[in-house]
N, C-alpha and C positions, 0 to 999 in steps of 0.2 A: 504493500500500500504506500510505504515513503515513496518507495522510487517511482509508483506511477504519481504521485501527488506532484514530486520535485519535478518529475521533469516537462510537467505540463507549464505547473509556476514558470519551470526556470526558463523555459523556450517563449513563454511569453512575454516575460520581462526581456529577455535578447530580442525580440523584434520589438518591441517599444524602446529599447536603447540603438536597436541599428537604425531603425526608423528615425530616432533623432539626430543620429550622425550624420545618416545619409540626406537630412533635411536641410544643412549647413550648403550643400552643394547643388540643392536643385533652385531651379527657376520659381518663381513666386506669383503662378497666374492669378491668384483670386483669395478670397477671404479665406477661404479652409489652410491653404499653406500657411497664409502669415498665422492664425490660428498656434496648428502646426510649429512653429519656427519657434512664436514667444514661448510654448510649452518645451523646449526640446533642450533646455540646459539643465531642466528640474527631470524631466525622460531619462536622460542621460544615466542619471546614478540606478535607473535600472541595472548597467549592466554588471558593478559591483555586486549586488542586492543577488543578480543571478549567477553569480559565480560561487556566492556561497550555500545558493539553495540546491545549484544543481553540484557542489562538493558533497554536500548533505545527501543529497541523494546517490551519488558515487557512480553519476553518470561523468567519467572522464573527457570521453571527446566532447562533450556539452559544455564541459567546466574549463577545456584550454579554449573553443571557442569563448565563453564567453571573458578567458582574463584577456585572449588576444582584443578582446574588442573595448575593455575597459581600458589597455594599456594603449589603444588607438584614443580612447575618447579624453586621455591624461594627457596626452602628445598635446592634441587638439587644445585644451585649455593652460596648459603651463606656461607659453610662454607669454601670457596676461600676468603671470605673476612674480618676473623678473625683469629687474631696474635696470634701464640703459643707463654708461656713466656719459655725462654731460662733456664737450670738448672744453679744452683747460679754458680758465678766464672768461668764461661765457657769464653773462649778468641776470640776474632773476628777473622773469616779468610777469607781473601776476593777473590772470588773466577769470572773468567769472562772466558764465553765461545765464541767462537765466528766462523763461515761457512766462510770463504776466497774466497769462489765463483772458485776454481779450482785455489787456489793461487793468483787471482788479485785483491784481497781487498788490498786498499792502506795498505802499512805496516807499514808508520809513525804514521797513525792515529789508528792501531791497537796497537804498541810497544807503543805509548805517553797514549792512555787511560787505558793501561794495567799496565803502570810505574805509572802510578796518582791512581789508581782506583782497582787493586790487586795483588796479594800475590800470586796464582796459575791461569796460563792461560792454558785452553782447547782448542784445535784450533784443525776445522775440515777441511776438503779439502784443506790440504798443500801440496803443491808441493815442490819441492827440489827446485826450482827461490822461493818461498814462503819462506822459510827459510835463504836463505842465504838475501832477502828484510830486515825482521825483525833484522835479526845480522846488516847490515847497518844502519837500524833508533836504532841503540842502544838497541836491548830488552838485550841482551846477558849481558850487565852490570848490568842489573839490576835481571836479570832472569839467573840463571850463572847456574843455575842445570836442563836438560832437559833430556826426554824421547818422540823420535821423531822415527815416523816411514811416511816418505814424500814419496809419490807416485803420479805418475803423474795422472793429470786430479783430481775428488775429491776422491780419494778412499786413500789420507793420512791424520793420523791426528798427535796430538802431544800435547805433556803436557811441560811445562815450568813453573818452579817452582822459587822465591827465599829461601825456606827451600832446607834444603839437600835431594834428593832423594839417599834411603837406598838402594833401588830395583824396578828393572823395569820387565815389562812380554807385550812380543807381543802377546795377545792375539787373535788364529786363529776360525776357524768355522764361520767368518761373511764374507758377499759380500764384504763390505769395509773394511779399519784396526779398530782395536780396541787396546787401549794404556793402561797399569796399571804400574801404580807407586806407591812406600809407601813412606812417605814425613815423614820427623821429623820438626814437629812444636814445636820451643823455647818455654818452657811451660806447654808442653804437652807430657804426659805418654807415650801414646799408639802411634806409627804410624800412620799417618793418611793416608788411603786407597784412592787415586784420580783414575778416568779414562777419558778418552777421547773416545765419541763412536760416528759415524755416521750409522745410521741404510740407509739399502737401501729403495730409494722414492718407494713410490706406486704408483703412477705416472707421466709420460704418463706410463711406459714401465709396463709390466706386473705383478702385483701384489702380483706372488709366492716369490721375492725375497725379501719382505719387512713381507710377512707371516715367512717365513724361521728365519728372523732373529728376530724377537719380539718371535717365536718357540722358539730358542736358549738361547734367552737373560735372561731367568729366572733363568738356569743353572749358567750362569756368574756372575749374581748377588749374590745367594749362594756362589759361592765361591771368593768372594773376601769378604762376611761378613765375610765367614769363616776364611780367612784372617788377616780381620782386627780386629776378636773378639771383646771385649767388647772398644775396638776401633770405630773412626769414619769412617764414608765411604763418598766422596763426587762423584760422577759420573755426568756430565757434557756433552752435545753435542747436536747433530743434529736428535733428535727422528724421523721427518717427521711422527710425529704423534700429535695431540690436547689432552686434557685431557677429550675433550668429546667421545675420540676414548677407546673403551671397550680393547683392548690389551694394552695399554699406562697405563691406570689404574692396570689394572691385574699386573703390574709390583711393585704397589705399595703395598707391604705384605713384612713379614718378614723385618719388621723395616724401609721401602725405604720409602721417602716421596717425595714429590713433595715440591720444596724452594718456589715459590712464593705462594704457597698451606699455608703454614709452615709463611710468613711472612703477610701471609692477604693481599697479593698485587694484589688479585682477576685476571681478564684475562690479558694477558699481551702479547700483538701481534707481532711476532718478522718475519713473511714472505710477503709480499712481501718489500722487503727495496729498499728504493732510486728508487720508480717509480713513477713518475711523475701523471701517471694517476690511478694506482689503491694503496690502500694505504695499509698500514699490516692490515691484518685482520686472520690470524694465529698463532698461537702460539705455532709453532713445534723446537721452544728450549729448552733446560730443564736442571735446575742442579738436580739429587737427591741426598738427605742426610739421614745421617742411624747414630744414632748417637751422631745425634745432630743439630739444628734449627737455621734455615733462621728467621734473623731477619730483615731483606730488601732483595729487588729485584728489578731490575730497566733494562731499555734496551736503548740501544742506538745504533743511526745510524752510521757505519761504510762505508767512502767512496769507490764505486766501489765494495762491496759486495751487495748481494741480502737477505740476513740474516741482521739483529739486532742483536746486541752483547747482550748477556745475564750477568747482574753484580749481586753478591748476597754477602751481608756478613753474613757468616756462624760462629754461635757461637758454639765451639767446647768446648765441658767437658776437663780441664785440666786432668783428670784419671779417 
């Protein structure tokens, strides 16, 4: 009776663990995969789970498949949780993104951990009442150099800098806005290349809009390296994508990296916030660096927003 128990358990937890592996690598036509995809990092630990039920059951070929697939699924997340070293003499830039929820994330608690905690703020779903909140709780003093493009409901965003912004570009082609700024950081040679992006959700609402712009987005990242040359690039926002999402990866080439990737800070869950009953278990915020390396990452609750702020200090090559 064990071994017919184990090995039904333990075959089924290895297709609910391959299934999740194999989910990293496919295409994402419609609501069931991404579904699929956000479930597939908590899937996963099936297949430990069924290494020891089917040892238990002393079904062996059962039990080397499933450590070879556990020891596939370790490969796959380890190296989230080791720290690039930063090139010598490079300068901290500290860097925090953060979804305002259609502008009604409190703004004290955004402007006060922004003034304590960094140097360039990325903010997505500003509204024009969202901007003129943050000028009340003081960011403006402290943040005196912006590049804002506020629209109603979530489709603005906005960069707020205390370096001087050289030059700003509203970048078009995406559902929502997209913001580039070049920043002269004290210290630092080159420009430094920042954005502000909110890609469109994939859902509820139909899923061509959120293909459209991860289509787009690879062009835009070319040309802002192109931009920033042997320069750094920091891009910063609201992916509405995981790192276990194969288009969110694909983005990572031509020098783009992922920051909490880059500081060892392994999964870092920043969707659902401030709900009482289900807790983050997402991680569709993202800074990437091109350039130069996240030496931390860290997230925090912001009042009345549904996003976790994303914080990362970015060690940036002086030239």
């Amino acid at each position: 009776m064990r071994r017919v128990v184990s090995i039904i358990a333990g075959l089924s937890l290895l297709v609910l663990a391959g299934g999740a592996l194999a989910a990293r690598y496919a295409p994402l036509p419609g609501h069931l995969s991404i579904y699929a995809i956000i479930a597939s990092p908590f899937l996963m630990l099936a297949a430990p789970v069924a290494l020891v039920v089917l040892g238990w059951g002393r079904h062996w070929v059962a039990s080397a498949l499933a450590g070879i697939l556990t020891v596939a699924l370790v490969v796959v997340q380890l190296p989230a949780y080791f720290s690039e070293t930063p090139r010598p003499g490079s300068l901290p830039v500290r860097v925090m993104t953060i979804n305002m929820l259609f502008g009604q994330a409190d703004p004290r608690s955004v402007a006060d951990l922004a003034k304590d905690q960094a140097d360039i703020l990325l903010v997505q779903e500003l509204t024009p009442e969202a901007v003129r909140g943050l000028s009340t709780a003081g960011l403006d003093g402290d943040f005196p150099n912006r590049a804002l493009d506020a629209r109603p409901q979530a489709a603005g965003v906005g960069v707020y800098s205390r370096y001087p912004i050289t030059d700003s570009t509203r970048v078009g082609g995406f559902q929502l806005a997209l913001v580039s700024a070049r920043v002269q950081v004290e210290g630092v040679a080159r420009e430094v290349t920042v954005a502000s992006i909110h890609f469109a959700a994939p859902w509820p609402q139909p899923i061509d809009g959120w293909h459209r712009d991860f289509a787009a987005f690879p062009r835009t990242l070319a040309d802002l390296a192109a931009q920033s040359g042997d320069g750094s690039a920091l891009i910063g926002g609201d992916f509405n994508a995981t790192v276990d999402m194969r288009p969110f990866r694909e983005l990572l080439t031509g020098g783009y990296r992922d920051a909490s990737e880059q500081a060892g800070a392994g999964r870092q869950f920043t969707y659902p916030s401030n709900n009482r009953r289900i807790p983050p278990f997402m991680g569709i915020d993202h800074i990437l660096t091109r350039n130069a390396t996240a030496a931390s990452t860290s997230t925090v609750d912001i009042p009345d927003s549904d996003h976790r702020a994303v914080l990362a200090t970015v060690m940036v090559p002086r030239g």
